[in-house]
C-alpha positions, 0 to 999 in steps of 0.5 A, spaced: 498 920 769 495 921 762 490 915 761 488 912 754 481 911 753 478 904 753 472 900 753 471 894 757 466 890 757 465 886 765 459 882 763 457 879 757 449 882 758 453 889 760 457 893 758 461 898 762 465 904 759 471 906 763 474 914 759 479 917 761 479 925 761 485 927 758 486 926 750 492 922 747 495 919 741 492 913 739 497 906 740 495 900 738 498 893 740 498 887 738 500 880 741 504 875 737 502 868 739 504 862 734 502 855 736 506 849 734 501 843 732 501 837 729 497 840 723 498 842 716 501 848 714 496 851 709 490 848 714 493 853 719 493 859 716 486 859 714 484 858 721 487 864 723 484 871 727 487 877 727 484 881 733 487 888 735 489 889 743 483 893 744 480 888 743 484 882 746 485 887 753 477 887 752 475 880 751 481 879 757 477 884 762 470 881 760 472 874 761 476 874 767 472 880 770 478 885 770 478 892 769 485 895 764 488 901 764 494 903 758 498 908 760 500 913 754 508 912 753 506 904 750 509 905 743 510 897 742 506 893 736 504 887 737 499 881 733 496 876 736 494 871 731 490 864 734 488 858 731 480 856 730 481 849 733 486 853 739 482 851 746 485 855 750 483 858 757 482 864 760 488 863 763 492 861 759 490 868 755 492 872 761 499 868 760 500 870 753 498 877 755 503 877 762 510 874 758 509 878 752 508 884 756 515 881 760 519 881 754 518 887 752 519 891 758 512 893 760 509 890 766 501 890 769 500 892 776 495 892 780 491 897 783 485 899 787 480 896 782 483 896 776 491 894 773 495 899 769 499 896 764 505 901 762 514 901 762 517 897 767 521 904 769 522 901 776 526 895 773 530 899 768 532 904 774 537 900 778 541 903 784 548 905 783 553 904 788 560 905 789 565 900 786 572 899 786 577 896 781 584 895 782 589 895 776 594 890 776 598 891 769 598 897 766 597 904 769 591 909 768 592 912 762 591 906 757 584 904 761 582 912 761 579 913 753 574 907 756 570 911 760 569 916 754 565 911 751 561 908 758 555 914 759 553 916 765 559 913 769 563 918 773 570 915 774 576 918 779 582 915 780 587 913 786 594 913 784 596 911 791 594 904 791 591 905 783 585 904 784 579 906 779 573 909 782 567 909 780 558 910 781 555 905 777 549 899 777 551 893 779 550 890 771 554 898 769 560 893 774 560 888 771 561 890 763 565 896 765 570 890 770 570 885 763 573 891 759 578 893 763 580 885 764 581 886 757 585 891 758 589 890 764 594 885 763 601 884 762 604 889 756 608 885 750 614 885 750 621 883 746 629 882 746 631 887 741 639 886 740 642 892 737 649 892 734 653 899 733 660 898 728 664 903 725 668 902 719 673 906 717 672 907 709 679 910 708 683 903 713 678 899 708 680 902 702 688 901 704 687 894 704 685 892 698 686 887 694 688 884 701 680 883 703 679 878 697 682 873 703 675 873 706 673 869 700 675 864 702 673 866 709 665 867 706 662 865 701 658 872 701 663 876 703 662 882 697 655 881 700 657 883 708 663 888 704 658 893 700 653 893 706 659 897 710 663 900 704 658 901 699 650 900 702 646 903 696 648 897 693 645 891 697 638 892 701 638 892 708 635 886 711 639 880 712 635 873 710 636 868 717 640 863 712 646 869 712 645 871 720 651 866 723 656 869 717 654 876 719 656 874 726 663 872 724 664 877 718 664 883 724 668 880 728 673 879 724 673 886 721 673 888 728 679 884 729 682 887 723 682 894 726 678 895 720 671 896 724 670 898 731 664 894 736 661 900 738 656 897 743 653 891 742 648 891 746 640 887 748 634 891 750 628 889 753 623 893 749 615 894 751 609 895 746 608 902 746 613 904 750 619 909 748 626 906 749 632 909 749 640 908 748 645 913 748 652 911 746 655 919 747 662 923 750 661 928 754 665 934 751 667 940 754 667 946 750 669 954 752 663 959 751 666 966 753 671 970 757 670 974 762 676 979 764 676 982 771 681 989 774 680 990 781 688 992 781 689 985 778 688 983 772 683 976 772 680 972 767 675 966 768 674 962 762 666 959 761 666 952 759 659 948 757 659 941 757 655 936 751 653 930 749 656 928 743 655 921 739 649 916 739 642 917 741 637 912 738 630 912 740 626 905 739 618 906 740 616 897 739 608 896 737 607 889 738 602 885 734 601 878 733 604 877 726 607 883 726 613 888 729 613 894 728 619 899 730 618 907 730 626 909 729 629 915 732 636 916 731 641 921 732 648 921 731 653 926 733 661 927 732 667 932 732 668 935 726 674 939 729 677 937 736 679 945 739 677 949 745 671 951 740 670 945 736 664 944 731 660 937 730 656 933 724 649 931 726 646 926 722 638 925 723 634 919 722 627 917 723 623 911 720 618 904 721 620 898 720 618 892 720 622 886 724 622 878 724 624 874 727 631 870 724 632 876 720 636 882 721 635 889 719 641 894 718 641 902 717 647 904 715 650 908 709 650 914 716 658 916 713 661 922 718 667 926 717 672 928 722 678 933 722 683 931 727 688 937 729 694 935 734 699 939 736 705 935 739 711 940 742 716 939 746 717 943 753 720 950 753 725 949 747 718 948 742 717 957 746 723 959 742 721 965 738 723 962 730 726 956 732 720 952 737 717 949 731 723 945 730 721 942 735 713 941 734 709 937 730 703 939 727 698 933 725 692 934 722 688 928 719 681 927 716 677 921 717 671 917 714 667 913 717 661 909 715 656 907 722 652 901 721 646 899 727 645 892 726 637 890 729 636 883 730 630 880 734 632 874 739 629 868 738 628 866 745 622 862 749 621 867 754 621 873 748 613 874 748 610 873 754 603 871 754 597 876 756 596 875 763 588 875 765 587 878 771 581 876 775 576 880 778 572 879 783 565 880 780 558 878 783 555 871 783 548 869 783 546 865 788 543 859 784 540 856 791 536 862 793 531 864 787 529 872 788 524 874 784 523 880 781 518 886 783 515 885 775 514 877 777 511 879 784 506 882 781 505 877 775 504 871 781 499 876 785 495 876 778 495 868 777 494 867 784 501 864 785 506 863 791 512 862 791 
């Protein structure tokens, strides 16, 4: 212990010298004290006395008889300023002193002739024990970037019974289990309808003038009518004024063979969670041949099969006033129906911005496909020559628009509350009053039992 030199003085007669042997950098301290009177502000200020620590601790030491120590890692700076008029007793000097120390972690403590005032090391070291969290709502990886910002606190996680464990105080418990409740509860969650419709371009064209019969039918037909056929001539977000008519334009498309339903379908979706639709025909296409001759002549024909159609990936992130959706879709069709045949593949990816009463659609994805059929009958359509009498080749090519239709379902039990947890954190017990080791130390000085 690097003791700072100090005088004290026990008597006022006498003085005596208490030096320490080993140097060190000087601190001051001062104690601030204002004192509330019933007196004017301008009489208080010419009443005052600054007087250093040094001098304060030896005025303390000589009056009450104490001999004071100050350890060198005291960096603190106080000020003490008291009133001419002021009467205080020795007493209530040593309380000045005691609370201000107190405050700002310092302590006094007795030894064998004489007090040490230094940093209260031993209220900041606190025992750490192991603890316990149990996660109730979200798994381990949303809570785990948190202890990257907790020091000191090594943390394992038991995936058995999703329990996090972890060496902590009791005070590092506490503030570590009130952010994890912050965290742990029950994701956000939405009802997203999702809506497929093919319109075949060349079925629509055909019908003409016919299709003016919708304006009698819908008052915005030619609005619903280019959102299928000619969409980069209207935007793609449907004001809630025209949702029900929407909804009655495409059934009646679809009635008319002029559109076809694909899906029409209603996802659960959760903040930050990949959900995924697939809509797909599983073809089976021929990858190679391989001819076999032991004696006799074989052949085995390898087939793979893939996924052909629609893939549509949402990824919702919820937020209080806004939904956002980060969109991948992926559409695939045959562009020749053959033992080898070839696809089209149309790729989109993008975020929107989703509210409720309103519908967002992506459309403009137009597809083509080559159709070959061949159509014969038995044995006759095998006469050299005179078999494709009795065939019919057909090959057709069709154009199609695809439109996803995106609506928000306005539904009570859509959102779901945030569900707090509860964890059980310690409780103080207000009937049993447990004294610190400082304030120990303090009633020892002012002779108080507790």
């Amino acid at each position: 212990m690097v003791i700072y030199n100090l005088i004290f003085w026990q008597n006022q007669n006498s003085t005596t010298f208490l030096t320490g042997v080993l140097k060190m950098k000087k601190i001051v301290i001062a104690i601030v004290l204002v004192f509330f009177q019933l007196i004017n502000a301008n009489e208080l200020i010419e009443n005052i006395d600054e007087l250093p620590i040094k001098e304060y601790i030896s005025m303390i030491s000589n009056d009450l008889d104490m001999t004071i120590v100050l350890s060198d890692d005291i960096e603190e700076n106080f000020t003490l300023m008291i009133p001419y008029n002021a009467n205080l007793t020795n007493g209530n000097y040593l309380k000045i002193l005691v609370q201000i120390l107190k405050k700002n972690n310092l302590t006094i403590e007795p030894f064998d002739g004489f007090f040490l005032i230094s940093k209260d090391d031993n209220e900041k070291e606190a025992k750490k024990e192991l603890q316990f969290i149990v996660l109730k709502n979200v798994d381990y990886e949303t809570i785990k970037p948190l202890f990257t910002t907790v020091k000191d606190v090594n943390h394992s996680y038991i995936s058995s019974n999703k329990t996090i464990a972890f060496n902590a105080t009791q005070k590092d418990f506490v503030r570590i289990a009130k952010l994890i409740q912050q965290l742990d509860k029950v994701p956000k969650q939405l009802k997203l309808k999702v809506t497929i419709v093919d319109t075949n371009l060349d079925k629509l064209k055909d019908y003409g003038l016919e299709l003016k019969q919708l304006n009698t039918y819908l008052e915005t037909s030619n609005y619903f009518i280019n959102l299928l056929a000619y969409p980069f001539t209207v935007t793609s977000e449907v004001s809630e004024t025209k949702t029900s008519q929407l909804h009655s334009f495409i059934r009646f498309m679809d009635t008319n063979k002029l559109s076809t339903i694909k899906s029409s379908t209603t996802l659960s979706l959760f903040d930050n969670r990949q959900t995924r639709f697939d809509i797909v025909d599983n073809i089976p296409y021929k990858t190679g041949t391989t001819t076999t001759n032991d004696g006799n002549t074989s052949s085995i024909t390898q087939t793979t099969y893939k996924d052909i159609g629609l893939k549509l990936k949402i990824l919702p992130r919820i937020y209080l006033n806004n939904i956002y959706l980060d969109i991948d879709l992926t559409s695939e069709k045959l562009t020749e129906n053959s033992e080898t045949p070839t696809t089209s593949k149309n790729y989109l990816q993008q975020t929107i911005t989703m509210k409720k009463d309103k519908i967002f659609v992506l459309t403009g994805i137009n597809q083509n496909r080559n159709y070959h059929t061949l159509n014969s009958t038995p044995f006759l359509s095998d006469i050299p020559f005179l078999g494709w009498i009795f065939k019919l080749d057909n090959k057709n090519k069709v154009t199609s628009n695809l439109t996803i239709f995106l609506e928000l379902i306005d539904d009570k039990n859509v959102l779901i509350k945030d569900n707090e947890i509860v964890i059980d954190l310690p409780k103080p017990d207000l009937n049993k009053k447990v004294l610190s080791e400082h304030d120990k130390r303090v009633n020892q000085i002012l002779n108080i039992n507790q």
